[in-house]
TORKOL-4160 file (C-alpha; in steps of 0.2 Angstrom, whole numbers, padded with zeros to 4 digits, m for minus):
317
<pt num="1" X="m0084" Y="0026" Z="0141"/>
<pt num="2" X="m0065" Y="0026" Z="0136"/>
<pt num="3" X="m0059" Y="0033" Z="0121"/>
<pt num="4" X="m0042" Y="0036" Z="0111"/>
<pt num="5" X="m0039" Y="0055" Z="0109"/>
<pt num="6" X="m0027" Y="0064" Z="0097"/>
<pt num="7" X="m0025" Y="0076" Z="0114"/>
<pt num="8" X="m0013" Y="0085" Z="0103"/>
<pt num="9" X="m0003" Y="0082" Z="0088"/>
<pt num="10" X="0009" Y="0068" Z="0094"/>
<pt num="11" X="0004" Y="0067" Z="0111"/>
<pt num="12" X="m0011" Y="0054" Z="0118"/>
<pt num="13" X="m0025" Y="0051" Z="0130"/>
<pt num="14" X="m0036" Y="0038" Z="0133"/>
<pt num="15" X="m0052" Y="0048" Z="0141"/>
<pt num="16" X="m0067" Y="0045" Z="0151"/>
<pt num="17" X="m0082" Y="0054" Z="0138"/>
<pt num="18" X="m0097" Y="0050" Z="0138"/>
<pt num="19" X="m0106" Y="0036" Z="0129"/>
<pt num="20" X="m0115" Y="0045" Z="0111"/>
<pt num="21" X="m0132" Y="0050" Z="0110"/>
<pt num="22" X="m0139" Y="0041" Z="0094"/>
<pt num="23" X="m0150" Y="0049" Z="0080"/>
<pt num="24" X="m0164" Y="0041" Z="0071"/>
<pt num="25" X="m0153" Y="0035" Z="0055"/>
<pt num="26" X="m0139" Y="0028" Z="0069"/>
<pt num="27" X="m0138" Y="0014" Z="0078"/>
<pt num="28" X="m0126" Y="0012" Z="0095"/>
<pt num="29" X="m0112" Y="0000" Z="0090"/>
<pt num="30" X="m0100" Y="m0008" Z="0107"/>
<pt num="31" X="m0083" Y="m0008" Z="0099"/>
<pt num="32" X="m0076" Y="m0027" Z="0101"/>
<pt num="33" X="m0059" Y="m0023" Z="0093"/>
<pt num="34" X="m0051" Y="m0006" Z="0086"/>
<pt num="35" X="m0035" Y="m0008" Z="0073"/>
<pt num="36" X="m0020" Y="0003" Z="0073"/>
<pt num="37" X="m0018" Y="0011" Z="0055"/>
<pt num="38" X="0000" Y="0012" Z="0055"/>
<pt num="39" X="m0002" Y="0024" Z="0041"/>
<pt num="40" X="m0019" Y="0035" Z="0041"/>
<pt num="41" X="m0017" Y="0035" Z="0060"/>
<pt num="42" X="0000" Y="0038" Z="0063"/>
<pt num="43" X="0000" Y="0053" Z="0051"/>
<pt num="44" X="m0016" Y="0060" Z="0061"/>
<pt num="45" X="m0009" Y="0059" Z="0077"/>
<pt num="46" X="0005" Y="0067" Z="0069"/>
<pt num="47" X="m0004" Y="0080" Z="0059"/>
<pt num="48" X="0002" Y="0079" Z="0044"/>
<pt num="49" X="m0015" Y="0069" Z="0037"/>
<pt num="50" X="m0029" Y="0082" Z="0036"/>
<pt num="51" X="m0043" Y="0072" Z="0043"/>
<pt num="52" X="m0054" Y="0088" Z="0044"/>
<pt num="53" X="m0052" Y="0089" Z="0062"/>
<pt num="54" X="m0042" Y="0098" Z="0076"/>
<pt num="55" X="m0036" Y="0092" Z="0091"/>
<pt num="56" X="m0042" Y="0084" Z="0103"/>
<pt num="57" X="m0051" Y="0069" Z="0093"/>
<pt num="58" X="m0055" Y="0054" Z="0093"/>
<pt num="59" X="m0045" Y="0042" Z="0082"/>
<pt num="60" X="m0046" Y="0025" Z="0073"/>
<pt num="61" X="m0058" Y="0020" Z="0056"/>
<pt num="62" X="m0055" Y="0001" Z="0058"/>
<pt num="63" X="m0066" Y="m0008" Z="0069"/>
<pt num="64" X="m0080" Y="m0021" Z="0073"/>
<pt num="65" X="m0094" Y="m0022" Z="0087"/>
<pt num="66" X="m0111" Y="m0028" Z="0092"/>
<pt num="67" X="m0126" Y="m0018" Z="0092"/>
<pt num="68" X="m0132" Y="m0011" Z="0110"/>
<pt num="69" X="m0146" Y="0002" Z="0103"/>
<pt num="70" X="m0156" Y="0005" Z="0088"/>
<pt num="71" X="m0161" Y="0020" Z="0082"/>
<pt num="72" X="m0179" Y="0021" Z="0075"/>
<pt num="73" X="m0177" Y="0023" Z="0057"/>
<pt num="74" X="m0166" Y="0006" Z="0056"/>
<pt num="75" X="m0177" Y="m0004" Z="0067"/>
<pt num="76" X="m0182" Y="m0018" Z="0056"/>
<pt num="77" X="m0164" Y="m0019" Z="0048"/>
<pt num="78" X="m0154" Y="m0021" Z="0061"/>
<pt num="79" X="m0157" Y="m0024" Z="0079"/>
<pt num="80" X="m0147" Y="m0027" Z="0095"/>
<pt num="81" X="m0136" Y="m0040" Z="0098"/>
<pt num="82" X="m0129" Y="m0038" Z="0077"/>
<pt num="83" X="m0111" Y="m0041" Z="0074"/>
<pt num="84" X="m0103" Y="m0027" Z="0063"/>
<pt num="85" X="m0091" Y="m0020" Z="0055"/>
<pt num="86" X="m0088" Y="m0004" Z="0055"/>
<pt num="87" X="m0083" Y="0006" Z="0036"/>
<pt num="88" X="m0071" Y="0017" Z="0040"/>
<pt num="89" X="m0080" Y="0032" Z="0047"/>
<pt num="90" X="m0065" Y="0041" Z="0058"/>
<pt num="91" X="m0068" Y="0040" Z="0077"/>
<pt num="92" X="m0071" Y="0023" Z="0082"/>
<pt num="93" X="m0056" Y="0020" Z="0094"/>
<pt num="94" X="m0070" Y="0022" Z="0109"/>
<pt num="95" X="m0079" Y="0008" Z="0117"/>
<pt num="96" X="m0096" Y="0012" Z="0110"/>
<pt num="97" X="m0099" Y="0025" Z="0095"/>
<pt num="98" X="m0113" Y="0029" Z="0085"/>
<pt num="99" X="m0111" Y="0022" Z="0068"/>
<pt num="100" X="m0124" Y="0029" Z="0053"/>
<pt num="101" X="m0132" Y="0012" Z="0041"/>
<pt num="102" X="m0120" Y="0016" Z="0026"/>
<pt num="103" X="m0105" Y="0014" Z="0039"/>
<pt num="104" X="m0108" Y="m0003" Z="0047"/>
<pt num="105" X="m0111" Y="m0020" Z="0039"/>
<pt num="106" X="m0120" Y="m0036" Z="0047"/>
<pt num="107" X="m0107" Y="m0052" Z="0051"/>
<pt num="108" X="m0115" Y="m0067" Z="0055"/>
<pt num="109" X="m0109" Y="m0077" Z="0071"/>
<pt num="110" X="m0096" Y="m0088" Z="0059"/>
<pt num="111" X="m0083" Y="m0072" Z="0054"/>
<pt num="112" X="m0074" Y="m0067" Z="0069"/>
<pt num="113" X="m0072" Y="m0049" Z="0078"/>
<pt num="114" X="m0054" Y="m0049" Z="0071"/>
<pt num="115" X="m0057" Y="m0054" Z="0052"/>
<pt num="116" X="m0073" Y="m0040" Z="0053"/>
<pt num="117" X="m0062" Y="m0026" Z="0060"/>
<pt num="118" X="m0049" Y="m0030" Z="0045"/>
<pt num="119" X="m0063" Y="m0027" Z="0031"/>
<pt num="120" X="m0058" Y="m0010" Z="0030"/>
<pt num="121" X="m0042" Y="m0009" Z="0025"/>
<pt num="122" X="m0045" Y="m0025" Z="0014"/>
<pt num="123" X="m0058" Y="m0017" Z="0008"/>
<pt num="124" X="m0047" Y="m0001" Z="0002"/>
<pt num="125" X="m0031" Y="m0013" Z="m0005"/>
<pt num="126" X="m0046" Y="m0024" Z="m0019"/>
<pt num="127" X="m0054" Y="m0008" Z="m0022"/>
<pt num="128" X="m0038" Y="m0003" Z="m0028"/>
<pt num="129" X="m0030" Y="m0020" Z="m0036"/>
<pt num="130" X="m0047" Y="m0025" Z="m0046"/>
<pt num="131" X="m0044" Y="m0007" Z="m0056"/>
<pt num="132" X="m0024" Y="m0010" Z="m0058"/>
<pt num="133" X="m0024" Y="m0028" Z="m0061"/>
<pt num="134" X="m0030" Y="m0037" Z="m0075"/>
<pt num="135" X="m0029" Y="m0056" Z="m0079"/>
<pt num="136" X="m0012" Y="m0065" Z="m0085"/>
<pt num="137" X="m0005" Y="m0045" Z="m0081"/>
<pt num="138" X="0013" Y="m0048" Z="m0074"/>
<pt num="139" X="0013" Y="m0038" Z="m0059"/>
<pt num="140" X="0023" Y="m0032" Z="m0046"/>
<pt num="141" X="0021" Y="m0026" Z="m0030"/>
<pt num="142" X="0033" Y="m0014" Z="m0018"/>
<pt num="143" X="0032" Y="m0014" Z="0000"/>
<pt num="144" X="0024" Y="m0031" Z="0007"/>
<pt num="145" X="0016" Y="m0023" Z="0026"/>
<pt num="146" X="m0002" Y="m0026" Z="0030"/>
<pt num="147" X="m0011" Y="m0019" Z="0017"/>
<pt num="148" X="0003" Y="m0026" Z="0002"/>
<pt num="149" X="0001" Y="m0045" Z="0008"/>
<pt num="150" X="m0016" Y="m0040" Z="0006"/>
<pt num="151" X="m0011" Y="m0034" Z="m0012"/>
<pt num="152" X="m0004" Y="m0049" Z="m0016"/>
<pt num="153" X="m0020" Y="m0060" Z="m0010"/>
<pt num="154" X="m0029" Y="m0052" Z="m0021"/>
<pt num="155" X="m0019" Y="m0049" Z="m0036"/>
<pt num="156" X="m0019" Y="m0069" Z="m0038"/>
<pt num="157" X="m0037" Y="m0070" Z="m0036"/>
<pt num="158" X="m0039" Y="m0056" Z="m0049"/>
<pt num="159" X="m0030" Y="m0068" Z="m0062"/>
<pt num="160" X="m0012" Y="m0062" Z="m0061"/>
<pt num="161" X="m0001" Y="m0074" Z="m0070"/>
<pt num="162" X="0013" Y="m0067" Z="m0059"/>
<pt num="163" X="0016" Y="m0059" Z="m0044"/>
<pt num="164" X="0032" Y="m0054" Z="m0040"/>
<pt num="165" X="0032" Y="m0045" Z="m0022"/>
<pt num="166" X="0046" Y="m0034" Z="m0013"/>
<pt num="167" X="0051" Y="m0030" Z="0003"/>
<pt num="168" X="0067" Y="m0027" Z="0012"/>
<pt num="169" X="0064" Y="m0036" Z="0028"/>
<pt num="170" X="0064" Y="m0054" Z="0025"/>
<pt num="171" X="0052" Y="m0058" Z="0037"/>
<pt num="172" X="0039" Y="m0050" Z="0026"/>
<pt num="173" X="0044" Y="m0060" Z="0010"/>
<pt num="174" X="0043" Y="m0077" Z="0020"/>
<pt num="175" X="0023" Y="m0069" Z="0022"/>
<pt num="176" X="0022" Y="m0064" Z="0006"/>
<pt num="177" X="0026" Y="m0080" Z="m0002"/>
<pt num="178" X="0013" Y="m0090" Z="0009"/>
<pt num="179" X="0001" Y="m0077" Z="0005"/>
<pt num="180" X="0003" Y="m0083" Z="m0014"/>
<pt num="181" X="0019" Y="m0073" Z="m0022"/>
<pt num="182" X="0027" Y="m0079" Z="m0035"/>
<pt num="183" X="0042" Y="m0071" Z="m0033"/>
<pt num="184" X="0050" Y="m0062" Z="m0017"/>
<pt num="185" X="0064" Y="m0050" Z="m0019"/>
<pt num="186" X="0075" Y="m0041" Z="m0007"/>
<pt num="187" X="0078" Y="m0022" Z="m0015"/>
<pt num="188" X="0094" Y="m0018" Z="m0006"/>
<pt num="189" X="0102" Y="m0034" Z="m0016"/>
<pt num="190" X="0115" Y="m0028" Z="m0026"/>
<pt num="191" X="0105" Y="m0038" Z="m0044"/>
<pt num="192" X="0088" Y="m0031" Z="m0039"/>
<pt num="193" X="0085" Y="m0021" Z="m0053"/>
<pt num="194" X="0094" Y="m0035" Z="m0065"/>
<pt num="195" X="0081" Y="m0049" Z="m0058"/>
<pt num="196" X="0067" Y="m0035" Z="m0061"/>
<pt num="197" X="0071" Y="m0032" Z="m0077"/>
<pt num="198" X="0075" Y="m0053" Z="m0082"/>
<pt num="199" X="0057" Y="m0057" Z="m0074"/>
<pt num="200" X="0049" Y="m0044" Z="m0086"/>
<pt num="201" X="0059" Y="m0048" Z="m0098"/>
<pt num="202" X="0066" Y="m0030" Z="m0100"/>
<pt num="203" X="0048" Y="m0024" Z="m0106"/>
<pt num="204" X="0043" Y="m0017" Z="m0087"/>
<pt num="205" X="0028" Y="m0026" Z="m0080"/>
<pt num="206" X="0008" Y="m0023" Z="m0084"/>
<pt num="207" X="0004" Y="m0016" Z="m0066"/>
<pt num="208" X="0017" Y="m0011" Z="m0052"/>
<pt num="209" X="0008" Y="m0004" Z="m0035"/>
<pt num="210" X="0016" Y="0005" Z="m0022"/>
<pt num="211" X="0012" Y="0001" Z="m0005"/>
<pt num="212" X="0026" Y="0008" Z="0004"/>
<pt num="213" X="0021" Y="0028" Z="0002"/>
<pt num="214" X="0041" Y="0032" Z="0000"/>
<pt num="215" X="0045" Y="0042" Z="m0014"/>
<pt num="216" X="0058" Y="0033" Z="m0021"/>
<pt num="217" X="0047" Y="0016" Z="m0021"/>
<pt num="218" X="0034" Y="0027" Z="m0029"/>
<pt num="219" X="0044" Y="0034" Z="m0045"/>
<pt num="220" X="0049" Y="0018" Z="m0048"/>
<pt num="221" X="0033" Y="0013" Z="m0050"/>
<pt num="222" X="0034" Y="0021" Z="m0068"/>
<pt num="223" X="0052" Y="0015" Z="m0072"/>
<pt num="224" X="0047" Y="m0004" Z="m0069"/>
<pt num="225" X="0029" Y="m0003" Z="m0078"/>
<pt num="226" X="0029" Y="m0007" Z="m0096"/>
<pt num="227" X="0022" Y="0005" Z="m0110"/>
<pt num="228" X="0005" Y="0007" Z="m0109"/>
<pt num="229" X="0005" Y="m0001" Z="m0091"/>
<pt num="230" X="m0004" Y="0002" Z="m0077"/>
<pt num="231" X="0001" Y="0009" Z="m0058"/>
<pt num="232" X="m0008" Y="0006" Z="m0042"/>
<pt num="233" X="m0004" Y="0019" Z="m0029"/>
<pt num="234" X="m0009" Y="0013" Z="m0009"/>
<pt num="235" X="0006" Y="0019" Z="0000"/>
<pt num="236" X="0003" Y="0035" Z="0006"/>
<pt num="237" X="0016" Y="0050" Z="0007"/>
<pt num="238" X="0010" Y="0067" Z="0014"/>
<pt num="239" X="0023" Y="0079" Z="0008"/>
<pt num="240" X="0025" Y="0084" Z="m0006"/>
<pt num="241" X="0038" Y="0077" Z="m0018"/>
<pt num="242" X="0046" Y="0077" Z="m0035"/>
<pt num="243" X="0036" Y="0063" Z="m0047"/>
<pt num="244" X="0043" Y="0059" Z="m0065"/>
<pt num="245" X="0027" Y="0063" Z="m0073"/>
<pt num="246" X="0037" Y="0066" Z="m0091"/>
<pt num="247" X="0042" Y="0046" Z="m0090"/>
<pt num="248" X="0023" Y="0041" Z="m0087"/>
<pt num="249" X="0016" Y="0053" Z="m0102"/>
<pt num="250" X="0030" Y="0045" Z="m0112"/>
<pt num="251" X="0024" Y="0026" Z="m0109"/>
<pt num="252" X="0007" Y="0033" Z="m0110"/>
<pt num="253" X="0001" Y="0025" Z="m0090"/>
<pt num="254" X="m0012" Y="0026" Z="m0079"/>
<pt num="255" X="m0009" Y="0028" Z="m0061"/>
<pt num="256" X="m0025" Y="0023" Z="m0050"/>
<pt num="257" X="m0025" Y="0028" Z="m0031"/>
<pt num="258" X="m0034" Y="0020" Z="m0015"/>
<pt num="259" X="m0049" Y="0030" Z="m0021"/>
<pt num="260" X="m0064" Y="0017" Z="m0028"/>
<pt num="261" X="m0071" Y="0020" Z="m0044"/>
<pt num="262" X="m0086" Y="0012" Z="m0040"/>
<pt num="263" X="m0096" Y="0011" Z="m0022"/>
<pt num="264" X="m0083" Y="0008" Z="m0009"/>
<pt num="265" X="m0095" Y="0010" Z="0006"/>
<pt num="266" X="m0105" Y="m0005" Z="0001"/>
<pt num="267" X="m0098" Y="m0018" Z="m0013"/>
<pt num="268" X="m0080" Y="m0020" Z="m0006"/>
<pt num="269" X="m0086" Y="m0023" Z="0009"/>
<pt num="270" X="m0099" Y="m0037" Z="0002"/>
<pt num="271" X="m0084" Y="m0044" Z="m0007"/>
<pt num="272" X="m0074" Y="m0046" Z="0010"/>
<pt num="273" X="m0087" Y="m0054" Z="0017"/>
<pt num="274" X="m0088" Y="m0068" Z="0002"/>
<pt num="275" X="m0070" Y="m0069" Z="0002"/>
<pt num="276" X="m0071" Y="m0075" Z="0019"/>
<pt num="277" X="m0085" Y="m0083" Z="0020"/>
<pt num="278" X="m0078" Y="m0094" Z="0004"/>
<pt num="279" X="m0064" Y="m0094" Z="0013"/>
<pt num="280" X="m0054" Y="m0087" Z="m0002"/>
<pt num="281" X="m0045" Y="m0075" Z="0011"/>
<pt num="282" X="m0042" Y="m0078" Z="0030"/>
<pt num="283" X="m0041" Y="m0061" Z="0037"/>
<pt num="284" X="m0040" Y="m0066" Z="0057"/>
<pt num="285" X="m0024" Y="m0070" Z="0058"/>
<pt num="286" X="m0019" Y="m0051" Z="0052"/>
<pt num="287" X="m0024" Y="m0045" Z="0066"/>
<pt num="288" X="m0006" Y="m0054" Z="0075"/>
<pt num="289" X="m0007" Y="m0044" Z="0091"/>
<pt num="290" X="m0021" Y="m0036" Z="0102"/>
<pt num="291" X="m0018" Y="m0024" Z="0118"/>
<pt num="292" X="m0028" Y="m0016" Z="0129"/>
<pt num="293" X="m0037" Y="0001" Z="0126"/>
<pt num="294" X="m0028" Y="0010" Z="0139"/>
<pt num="295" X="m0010" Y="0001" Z="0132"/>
<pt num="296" X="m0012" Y="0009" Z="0114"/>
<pt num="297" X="0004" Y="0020" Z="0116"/>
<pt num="298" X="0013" Y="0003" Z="0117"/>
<pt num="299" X="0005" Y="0001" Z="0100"/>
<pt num="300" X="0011" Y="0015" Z="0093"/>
<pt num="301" X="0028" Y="0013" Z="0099"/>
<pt num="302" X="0029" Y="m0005" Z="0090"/>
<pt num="303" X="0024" Y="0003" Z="0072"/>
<pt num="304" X="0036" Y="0017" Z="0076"/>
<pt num="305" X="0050" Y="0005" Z="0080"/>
<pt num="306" X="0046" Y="m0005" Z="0066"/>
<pt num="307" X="0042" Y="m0022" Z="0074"/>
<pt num="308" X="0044" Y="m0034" Z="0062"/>
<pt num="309" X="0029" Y="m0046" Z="0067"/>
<pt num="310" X="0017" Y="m0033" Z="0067"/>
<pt num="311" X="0003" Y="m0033" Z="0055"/>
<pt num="312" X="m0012" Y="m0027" Z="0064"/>
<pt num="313" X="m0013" Y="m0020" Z="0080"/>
<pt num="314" X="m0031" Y="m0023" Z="0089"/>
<pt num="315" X="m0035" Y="m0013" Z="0105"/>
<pt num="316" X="m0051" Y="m0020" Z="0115"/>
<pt num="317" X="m0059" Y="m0014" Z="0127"/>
């Protein structure tokens, strides 16, 4: 089989490996589509995300597939030809892996391959925005990629009475207010700040969530949330930086991160799977280009280049 492999740190291969042996708790899973993590696996193919291995290794934690073998202690729950998703377990970017029961989840034939493979990082950004937000909250959210339209979906299902989402491209506002926003706003305009503090009526907001991972966009996280507010922290950053923790003890907040406070391998996941089902989220369009397996430098170079038009990248087979 092919597989994406971290030869070394910033360098690629797609290999010929061969396909995994299966133990009894795993079943055989035929990847359908693979999704570049602009963030998690961009920072591992360049080294600076500690995924507890060296290279070379296998990348991507986002995917869905179909069931080719069954290994004997889930015969009886799942069987061959079942549509997956997979939970995020690293080292999927292959065409077949061998996925443990509490990494994969059944997807009847109605959800497509795309929309399964986005459960993950869907999964990850409600997790997140069911601990920040709270009904009626005013809320704001930084950075509108992928995982912050996804932010913004779910903050106005959670209640919000007002989301007010930023990003400096302009394309991403125009998604961000068909995705729900309230409110888009450019941060490089010179009355940002003034049309920040007017819409929260100069009290700072109930929950800001960062999901740019910049350091700037993640201090002022705590200058635009209102005493006793809340902060929701997606947007990753792996170096270490300065962070005003004085301001946040002295409007006495409470940053949550991406971690889940609750069982993340099983109940977000279930939760995508009613959004959708419901359809109360469309997650197939997310996924707005796919490349082949062997072309996955290509999509790399378009997250480093900063196309625009890219949400998710999905590599099949």
């Amino acid at each position: 089989m092919r597989a994406v492999f971290v030869e070394k740190y910033n360098q690629l291969a797609v290999k010929d490996v061969p396909v995994p042996q299966i133990k009894a708790n795993e079943a055989l899973v035929r990847m359908e589509i693979a999704n570049i993590c602009s963030q998690t696996d961009t920072h591992m193919l360049q080294g600076i995300y500690d995924c507890g291995k060296k290279p070379p290794f296998i990348l991507g934690h986002e995917a869905a597939g179909q069931i080719v073998e069954v290994g004997e202690l889930l015969k009886g729950r799942f069987q061959v030809g079942d549509r997956v998703a997979y939970k995020g377990m690293y080292g999927v970017m292959a065409e077949y892996a061998a996925i443990p029961e509490n990494e994969m989840v059944k997807i009847p034939d109605t959800v497509s391959y795309e929309a399964a493979s986005m459960f993950e990082v869907s999964a990850c950004a409600y997790a997140l925005i069911r601990q920040t937000v709270q009904m009626g909250d005013k809320v704001l959210l930084i950075g509108q990629g992928c995982a912050g339209l996804l932010g913004t979906i779910f903050a106005k299902i959670a209640g919000a009475a007002q989301v007010i989402a930023v990003d400096i491209n302009e394309y991403k506002r125009i998604l961000a207010k068909k995705y729900g926003a309230d409110v888009v706003l450019d941060p490089a305009q010179a009355d940002y700040e003034e049309q920040l503090s007017r819409l929260s009526g100069g009290k700072g907001f109930d929950a800001v969530v960062d999901f740019a991972g910049i350091p700037s966009t993640m201090n002022s996280c705590v200058q635009w949330m209102r005493k006793q507010g809340r902060i929701g922290m997606f947007g990753v950053n792996c170096k270490p930086f300065a962070f005003d923790f004085f301001q946040l003890h002295d409007k006495e907040g409470v940053i949550y991160t991406a971690g889940h406070e609750y069982d993340y391998n099983e109940i977000p996941y279930r939760k995508m799977l009613d959004f959708t089902l419901s359809g109360q989220i469309d997650l197939h369009d997310f996924v707005t280009h796919k490349i082949k397996l062997e072309n996955v430098q290509k999509g790399f170079d378009m997250i480093r280049d900063k196309d625009e038009t890219v949400l998710r990248i999905g590599l099949i087979p």
